[in-house]
C-alpha positions as CSV (number, residue, x, y, z in Angstrom):
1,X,-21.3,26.3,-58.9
2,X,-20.8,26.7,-55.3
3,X,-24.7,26.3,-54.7
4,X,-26.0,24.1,-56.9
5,X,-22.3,21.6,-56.8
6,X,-23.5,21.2,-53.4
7,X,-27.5,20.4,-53.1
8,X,-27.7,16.1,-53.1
9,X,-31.1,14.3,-53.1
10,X,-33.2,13.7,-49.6
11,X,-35.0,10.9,-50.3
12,X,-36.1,10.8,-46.4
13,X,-33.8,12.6,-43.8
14,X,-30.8,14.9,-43.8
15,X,-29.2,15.8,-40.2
16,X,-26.4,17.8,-38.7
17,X,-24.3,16.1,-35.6
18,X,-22.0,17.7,-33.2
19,X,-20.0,15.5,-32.0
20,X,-18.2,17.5,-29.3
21,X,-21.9,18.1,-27.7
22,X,-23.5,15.1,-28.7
23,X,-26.2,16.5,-30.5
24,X,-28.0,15.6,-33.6
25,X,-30.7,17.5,-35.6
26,X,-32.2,15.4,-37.9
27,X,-34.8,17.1,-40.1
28,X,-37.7,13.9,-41.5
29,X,-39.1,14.6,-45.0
30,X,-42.6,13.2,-46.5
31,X,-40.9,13.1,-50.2
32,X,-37.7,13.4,-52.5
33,X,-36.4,17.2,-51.8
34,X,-33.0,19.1,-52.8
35,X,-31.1,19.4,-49.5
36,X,-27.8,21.5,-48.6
37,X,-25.2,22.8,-45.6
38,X,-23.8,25.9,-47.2
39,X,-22.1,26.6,-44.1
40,X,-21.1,25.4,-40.9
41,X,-24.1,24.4,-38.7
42,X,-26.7,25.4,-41.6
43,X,-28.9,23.4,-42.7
44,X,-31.7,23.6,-45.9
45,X,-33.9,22.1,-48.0
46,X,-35.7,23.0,-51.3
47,X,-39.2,22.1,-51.2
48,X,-39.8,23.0,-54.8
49,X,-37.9,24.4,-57.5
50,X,-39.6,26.8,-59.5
51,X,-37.5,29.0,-62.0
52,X,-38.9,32.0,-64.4
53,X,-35.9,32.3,-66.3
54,X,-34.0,29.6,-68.4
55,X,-30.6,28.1,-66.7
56,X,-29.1,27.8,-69.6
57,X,-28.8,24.2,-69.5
58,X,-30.0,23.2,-72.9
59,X,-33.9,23.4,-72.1
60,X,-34.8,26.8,-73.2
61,X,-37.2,27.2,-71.2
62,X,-37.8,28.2,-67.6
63,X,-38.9,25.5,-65.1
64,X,-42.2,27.3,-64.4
65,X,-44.8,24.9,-63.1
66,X,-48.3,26.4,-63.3
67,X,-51.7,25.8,-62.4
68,X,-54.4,25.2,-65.5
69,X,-55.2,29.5,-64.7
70,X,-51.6,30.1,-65.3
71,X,-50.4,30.5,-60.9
72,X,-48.0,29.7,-60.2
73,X,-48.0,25.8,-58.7
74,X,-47.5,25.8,-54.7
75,X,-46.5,22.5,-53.1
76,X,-46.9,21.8,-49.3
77,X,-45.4,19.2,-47.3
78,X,-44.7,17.7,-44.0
79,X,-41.4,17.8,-41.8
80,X,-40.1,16.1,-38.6
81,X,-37.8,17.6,-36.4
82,X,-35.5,15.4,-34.0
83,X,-33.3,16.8,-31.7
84,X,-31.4,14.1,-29.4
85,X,-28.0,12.8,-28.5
86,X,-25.8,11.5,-31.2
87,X,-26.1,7.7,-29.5
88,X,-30.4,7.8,-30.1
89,X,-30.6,9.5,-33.1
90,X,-30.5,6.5,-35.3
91,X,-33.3,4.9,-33.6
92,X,-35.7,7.4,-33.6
93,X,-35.4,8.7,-36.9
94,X,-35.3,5.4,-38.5
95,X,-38.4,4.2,-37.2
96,X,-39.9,7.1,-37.5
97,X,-38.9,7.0,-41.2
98,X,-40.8,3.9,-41.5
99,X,-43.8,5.2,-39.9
100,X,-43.9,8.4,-42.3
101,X,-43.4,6.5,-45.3
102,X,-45.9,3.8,-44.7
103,X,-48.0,5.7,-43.2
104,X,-52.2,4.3,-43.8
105,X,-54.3,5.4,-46.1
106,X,-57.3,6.5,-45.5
107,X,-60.5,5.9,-47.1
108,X,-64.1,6.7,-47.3
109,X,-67.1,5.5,-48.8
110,X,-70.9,5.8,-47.7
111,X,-71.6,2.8,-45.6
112,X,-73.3,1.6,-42.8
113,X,-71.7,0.4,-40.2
114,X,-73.7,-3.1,-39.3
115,X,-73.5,-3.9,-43.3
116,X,-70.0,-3.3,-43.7
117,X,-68.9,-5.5,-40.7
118,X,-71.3,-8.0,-41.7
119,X,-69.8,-8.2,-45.6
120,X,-66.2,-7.1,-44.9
121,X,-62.8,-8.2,-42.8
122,X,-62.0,-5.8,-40.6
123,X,-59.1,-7.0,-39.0
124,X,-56.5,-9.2,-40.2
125,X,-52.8,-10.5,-39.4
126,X,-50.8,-13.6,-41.0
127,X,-48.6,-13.2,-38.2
128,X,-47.6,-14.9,-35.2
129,X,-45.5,-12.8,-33.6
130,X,-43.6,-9.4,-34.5
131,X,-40.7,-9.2,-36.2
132,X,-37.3,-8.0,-34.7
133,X,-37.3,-4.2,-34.4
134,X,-34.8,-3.7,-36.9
135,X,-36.5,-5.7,-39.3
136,X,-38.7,-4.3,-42.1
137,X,-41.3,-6.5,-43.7
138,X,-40.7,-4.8,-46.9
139,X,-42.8,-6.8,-49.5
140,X,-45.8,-9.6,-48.7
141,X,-47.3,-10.2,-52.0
142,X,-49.5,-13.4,-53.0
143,X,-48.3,-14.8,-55.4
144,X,-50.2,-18.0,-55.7
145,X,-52.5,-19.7,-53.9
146,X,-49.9,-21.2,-51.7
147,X,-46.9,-19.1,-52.1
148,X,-45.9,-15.7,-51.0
149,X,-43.6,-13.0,-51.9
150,X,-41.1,-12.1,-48.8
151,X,-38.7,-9.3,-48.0
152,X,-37.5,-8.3,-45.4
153,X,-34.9,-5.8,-44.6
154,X,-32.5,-4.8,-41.7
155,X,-32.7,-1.1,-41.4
156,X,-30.4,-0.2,-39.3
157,X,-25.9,0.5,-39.9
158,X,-23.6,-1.0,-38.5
159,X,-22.1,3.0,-37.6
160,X,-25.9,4.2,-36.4
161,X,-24.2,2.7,-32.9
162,X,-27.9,1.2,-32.2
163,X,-26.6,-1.0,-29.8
164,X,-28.5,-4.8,-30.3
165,X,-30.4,-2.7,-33.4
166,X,-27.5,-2.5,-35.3
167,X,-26.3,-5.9,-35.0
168,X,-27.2,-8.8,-37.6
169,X,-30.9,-9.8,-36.9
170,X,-31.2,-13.7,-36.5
171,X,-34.9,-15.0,-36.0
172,X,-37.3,-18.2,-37.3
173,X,-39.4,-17.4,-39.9
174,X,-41.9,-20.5,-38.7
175,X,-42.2,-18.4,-35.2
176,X,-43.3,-15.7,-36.8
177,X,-46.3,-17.2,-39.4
178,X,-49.1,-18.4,-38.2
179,X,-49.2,-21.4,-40.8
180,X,-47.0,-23.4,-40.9
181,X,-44.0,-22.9,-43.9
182,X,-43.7,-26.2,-46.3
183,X,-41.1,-25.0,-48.1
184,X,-39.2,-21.4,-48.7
185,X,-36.9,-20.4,-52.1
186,X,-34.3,-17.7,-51.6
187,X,-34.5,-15.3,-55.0
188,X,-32.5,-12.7,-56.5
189,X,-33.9,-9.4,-55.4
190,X,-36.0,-8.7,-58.2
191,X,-37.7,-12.5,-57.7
192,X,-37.1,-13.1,-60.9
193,X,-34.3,-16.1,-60.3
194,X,-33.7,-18.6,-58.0
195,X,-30.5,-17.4,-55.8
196,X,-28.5,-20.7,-56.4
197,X,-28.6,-20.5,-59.6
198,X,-26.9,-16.9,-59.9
199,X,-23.7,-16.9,-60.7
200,X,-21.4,-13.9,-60.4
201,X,-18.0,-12.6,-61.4
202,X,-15.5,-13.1,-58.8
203,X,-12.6,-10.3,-58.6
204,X,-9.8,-10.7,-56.5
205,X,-9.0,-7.2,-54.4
206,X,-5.9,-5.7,-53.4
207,X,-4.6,-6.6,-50.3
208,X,-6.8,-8.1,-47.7
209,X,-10.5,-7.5,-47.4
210,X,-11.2,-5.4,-44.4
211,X,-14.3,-6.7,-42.2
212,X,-16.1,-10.3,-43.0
213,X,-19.4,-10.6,-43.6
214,X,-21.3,-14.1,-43.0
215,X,-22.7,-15.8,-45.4
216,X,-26.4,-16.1,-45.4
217,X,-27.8,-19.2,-44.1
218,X,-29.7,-21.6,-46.5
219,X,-32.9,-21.8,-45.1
220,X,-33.1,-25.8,-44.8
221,X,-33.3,-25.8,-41.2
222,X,-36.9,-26.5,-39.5
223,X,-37.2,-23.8,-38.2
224,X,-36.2,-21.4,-41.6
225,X,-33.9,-19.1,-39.6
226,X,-32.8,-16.1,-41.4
227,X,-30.0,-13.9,-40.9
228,X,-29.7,-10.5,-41.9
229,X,-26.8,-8.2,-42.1
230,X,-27.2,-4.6,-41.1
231,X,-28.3,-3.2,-44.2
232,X,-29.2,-6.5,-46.4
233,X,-32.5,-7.1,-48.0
234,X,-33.2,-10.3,-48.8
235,X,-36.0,-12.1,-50.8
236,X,-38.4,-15.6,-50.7
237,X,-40.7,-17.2,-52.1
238,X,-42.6,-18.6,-48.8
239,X,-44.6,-21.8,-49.6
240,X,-47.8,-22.4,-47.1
241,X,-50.6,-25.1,-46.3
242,X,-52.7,-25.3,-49.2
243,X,-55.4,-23.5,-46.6
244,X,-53.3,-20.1,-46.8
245,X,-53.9,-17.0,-47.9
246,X,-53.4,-13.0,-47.5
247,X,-57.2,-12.6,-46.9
């Protein structure tokens, strides 16, 4: 199927670059989509998919989503369109990535004002200082009265040629909390087990390994200074004062 062999999931961007001109379009989306280049310097994406006959796949029935009067069902969304040189693509559409998927949630519920600021936090931050710009805080979960669930991730590729953004981040986790850390637990990803007490398979490869990536650091330094390779999420538990909390 010349069409259908070649649509691939868009979880969050799809893009076209021209090298020879330095150009990239990068096209942003607010949700999973179906996304294609049937032909040179074409570029689309299917929104929705919405059939009213049977594809013959084994369902036997058409994929006709419908409203509870029987319409058909419409689905809107949102788009971003970058156009910039190849060299600062990768760091506007990743942040602007970030931005679209986390975007706030907004909320509204008859109050007045006075009461609610007198009976509710309005502001709050459990950090110090920011993060590194190609760091994600990707999970801060409580998960007791002292400890916290941590990821973070690095964002960027090593090939987005991001400059310092796509380089390994290096940073102090103390410098960035405003309590101080007592005592921090690298985990699996899931958080289910302790990291040091993972074991793996080890394979030998063919020939040499191309590349070397460094180790991560153990965290036993004052300072809990994590490193994180272009790409790597990694995954604490993050023990505080007894005094701490997300508020």
């Amino acid at each position: 199927e010349p069409v259908s062999g070649n649509y691939y999931p868009v979880n969050s961007r799809i893009y076209l670059k021209d090298k020879a001109r330095n150009i990239q379009f990068t096209v942003l989306t607010d949700r999973s989509q179906g996304g294609s280049s049937l032909a040179d310097g074409s570029l689309e994406l299917m929104v929705h998919r919405r059939l009213l006959h049977d594809d013959a796949f084994g369902v036997g029935e058409a994929l006709n989503e419908t409203y509870y009067n029987g319409t058909g069902l419409v689905v809107r969304g949102r788009h971003r369109v970058l156009l910039s040189s190849v060299e600062q693509a990768a760091q506007l559409h990743r942040t602007l990535a970030q931005s679209m998927y986390m975007a706030p949630v907004l909320a509204f519920a008859p109050a007045k004002l006075p009461d609610y600021l007198q009976c509710c936090r309005t502001t709050y931050s459990a950090l110090a200082a920011p993060l590194p710009p190609n760091v994600h805080l990707l999970t801060l979960e409580q998960w007791n009265n002292e400890t916290v669930l941590l990821r973070l991730e690095h964002f960027y590729e090593i090939k987005d040629n991001a400059g310092n953004l796509s380089a390994a981040a290096n940073f102090s986790l103390q410098a960035v909390f405003k309590q101080p850390i007592a005592s921090i637990t690298e985990m699996n990803l899931a958080a289910t087990t302790p990291k040091k007490q993972i074991s793996r398979l080890e394979f030998t490869p063919d020939g040499e390994a191309t590349g070397s990536v460094k180790p991560s650091n153990a965290l036993y330094d004052p300072a809990f200074n994590v490193y994180l390779a272009p790409m790597q999420i990694r995954t604490f538990l993050v023990t505080f004062s007894p005094s701490f909390n997300l508020g």
